[in-house]
CHARMM-style PDB file with segment names, atoms N, HN, CA, C and O in Angstrom:
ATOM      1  N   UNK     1      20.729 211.347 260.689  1.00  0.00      PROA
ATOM      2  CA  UNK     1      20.704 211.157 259.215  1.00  0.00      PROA
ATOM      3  C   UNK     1      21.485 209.878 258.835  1.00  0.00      PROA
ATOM      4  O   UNK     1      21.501 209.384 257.707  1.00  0.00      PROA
ATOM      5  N   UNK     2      22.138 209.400 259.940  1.00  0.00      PROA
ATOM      6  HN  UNK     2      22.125 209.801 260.856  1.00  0.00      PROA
ATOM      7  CA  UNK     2      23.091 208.190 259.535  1.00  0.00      PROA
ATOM      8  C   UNK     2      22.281 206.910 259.693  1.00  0.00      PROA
ATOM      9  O   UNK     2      22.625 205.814 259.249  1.00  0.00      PROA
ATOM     10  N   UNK     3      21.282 207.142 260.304  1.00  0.00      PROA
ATOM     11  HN  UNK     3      21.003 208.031 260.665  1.00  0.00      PROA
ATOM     12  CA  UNK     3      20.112 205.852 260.406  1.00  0.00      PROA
ATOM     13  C   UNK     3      19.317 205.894 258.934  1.00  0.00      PROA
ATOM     14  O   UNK     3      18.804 204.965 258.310  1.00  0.00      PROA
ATOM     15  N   UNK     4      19.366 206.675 258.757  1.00  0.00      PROA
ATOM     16  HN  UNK     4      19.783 207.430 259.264  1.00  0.00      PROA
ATOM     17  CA  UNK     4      18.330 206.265 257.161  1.00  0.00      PROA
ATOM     18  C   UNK     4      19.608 205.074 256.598  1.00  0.00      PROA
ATOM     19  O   UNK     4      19.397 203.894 256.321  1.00  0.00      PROA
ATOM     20  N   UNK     5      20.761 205.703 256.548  1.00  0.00      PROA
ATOM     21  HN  UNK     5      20.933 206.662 256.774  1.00  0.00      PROA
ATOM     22  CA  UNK     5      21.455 205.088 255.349  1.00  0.00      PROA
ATOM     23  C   UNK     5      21.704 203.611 255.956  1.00  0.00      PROA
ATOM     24  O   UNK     5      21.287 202.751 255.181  1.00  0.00      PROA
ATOM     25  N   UNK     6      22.086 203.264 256.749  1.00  0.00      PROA
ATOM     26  HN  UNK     6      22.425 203.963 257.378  1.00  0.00      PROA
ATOM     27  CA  UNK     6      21.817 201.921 257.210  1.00  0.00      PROA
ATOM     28  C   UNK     6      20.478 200.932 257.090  1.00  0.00      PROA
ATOM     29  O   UNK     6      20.547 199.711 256.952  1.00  0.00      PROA
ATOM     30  N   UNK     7      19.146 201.774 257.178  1.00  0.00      PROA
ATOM     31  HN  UNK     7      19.091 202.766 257.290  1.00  0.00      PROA
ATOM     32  CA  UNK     7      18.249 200.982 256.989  1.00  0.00      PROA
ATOM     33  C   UNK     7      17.895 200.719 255.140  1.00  0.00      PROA
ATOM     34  O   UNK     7      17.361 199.746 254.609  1.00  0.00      PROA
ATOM     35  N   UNK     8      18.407 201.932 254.534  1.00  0.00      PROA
ATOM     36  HN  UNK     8      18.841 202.723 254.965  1.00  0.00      PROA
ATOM     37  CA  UNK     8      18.251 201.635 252.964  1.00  0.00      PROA
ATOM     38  C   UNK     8      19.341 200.375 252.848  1.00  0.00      PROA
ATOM     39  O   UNK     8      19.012 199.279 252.394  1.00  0.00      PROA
ATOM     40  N   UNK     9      20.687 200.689 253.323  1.00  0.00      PROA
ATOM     41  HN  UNK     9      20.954 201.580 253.692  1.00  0.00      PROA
ATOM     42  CA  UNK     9      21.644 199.464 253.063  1.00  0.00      PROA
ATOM     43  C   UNK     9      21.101 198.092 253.627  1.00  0.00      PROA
ATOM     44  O   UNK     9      20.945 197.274 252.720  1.00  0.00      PROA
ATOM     45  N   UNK    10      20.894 197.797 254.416  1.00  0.00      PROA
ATOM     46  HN  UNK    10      21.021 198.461 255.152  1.00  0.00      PROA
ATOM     47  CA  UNK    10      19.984 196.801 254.866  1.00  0.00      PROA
ATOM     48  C   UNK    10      18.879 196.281 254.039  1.00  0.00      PROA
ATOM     49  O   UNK    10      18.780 195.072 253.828  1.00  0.00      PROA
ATOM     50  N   UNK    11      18.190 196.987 253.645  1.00  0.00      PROA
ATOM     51  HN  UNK    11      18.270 197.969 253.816  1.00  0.00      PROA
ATOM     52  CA  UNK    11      16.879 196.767 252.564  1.00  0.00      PROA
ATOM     53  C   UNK    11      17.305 196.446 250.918  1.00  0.00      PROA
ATOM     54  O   UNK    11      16.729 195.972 249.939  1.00  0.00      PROA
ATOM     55  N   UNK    12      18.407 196.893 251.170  1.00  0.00      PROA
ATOM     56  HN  UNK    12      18.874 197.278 251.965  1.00  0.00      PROA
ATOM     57  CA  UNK    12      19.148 197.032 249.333  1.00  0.00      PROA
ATOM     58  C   UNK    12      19.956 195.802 249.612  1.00  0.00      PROA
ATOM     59  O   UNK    12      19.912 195.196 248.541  1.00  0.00      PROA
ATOM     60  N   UNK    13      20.652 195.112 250.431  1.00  0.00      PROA
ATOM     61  HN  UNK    13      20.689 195.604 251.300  1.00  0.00      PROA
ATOM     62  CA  UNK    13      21.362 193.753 250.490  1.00  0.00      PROA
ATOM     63  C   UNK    13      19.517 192.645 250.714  1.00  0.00      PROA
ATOM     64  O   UNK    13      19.176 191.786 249.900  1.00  0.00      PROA
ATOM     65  N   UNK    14      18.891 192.935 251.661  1.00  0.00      PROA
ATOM     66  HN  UNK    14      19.169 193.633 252.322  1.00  0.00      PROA
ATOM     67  CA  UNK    14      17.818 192.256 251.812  1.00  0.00      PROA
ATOM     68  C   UNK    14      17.357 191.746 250.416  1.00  0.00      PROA
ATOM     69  O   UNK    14      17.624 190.618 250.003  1.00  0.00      PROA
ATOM     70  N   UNK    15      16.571 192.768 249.658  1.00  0.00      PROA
ATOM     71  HN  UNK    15      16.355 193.685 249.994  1.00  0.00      PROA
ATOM     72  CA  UNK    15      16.226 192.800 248.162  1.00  0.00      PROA
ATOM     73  C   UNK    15      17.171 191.987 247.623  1.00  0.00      PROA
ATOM     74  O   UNK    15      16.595 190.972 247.231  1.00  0.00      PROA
ATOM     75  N   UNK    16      18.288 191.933 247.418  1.00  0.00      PROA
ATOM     76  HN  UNK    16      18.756 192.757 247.736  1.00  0.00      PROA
ATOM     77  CA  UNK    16      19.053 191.378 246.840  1.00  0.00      PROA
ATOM     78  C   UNK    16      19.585 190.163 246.777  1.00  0.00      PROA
ATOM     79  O   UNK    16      19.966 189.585 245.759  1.00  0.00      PROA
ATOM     80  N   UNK    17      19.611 189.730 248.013  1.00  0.00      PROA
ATOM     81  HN  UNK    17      19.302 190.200 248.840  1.00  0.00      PROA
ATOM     82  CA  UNK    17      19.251 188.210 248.491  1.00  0.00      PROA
ATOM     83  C   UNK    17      17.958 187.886 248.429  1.00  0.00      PROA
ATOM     84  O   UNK    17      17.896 186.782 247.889  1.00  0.00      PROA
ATOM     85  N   UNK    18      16.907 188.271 248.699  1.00  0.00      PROA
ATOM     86  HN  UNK    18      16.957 189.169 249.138  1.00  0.00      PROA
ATOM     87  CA  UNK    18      15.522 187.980 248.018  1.00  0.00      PROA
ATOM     88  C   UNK    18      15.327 187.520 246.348  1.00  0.00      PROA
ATOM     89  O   UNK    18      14.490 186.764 245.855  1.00  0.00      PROA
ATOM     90  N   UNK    19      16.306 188.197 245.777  1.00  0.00      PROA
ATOM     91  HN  UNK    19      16.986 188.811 246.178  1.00  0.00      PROA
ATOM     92  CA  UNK    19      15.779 188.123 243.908  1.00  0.00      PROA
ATOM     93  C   UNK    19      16.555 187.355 243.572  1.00  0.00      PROA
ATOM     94  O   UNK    19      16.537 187.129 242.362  1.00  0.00      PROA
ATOM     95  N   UNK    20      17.608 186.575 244.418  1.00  0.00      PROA
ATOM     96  HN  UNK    20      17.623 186.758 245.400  1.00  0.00      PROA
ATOM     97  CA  UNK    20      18.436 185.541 244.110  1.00  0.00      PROA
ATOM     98  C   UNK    20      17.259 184.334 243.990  1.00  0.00      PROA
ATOM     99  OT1 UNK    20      17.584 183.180 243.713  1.00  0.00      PROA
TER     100      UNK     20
END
């Protein structure tokens, strides 16, 4: 269950540097 939350955190910094 600790792998989901790393790949959302990953995707949620990703996104986020993307919309910059």
């Amino acid at each position: 269950m600790r792998h989901r939350i790393t790949v959302v955190n990953t995707l949620s910094r990703a996104r986020r540097q993307l919309r910059i």
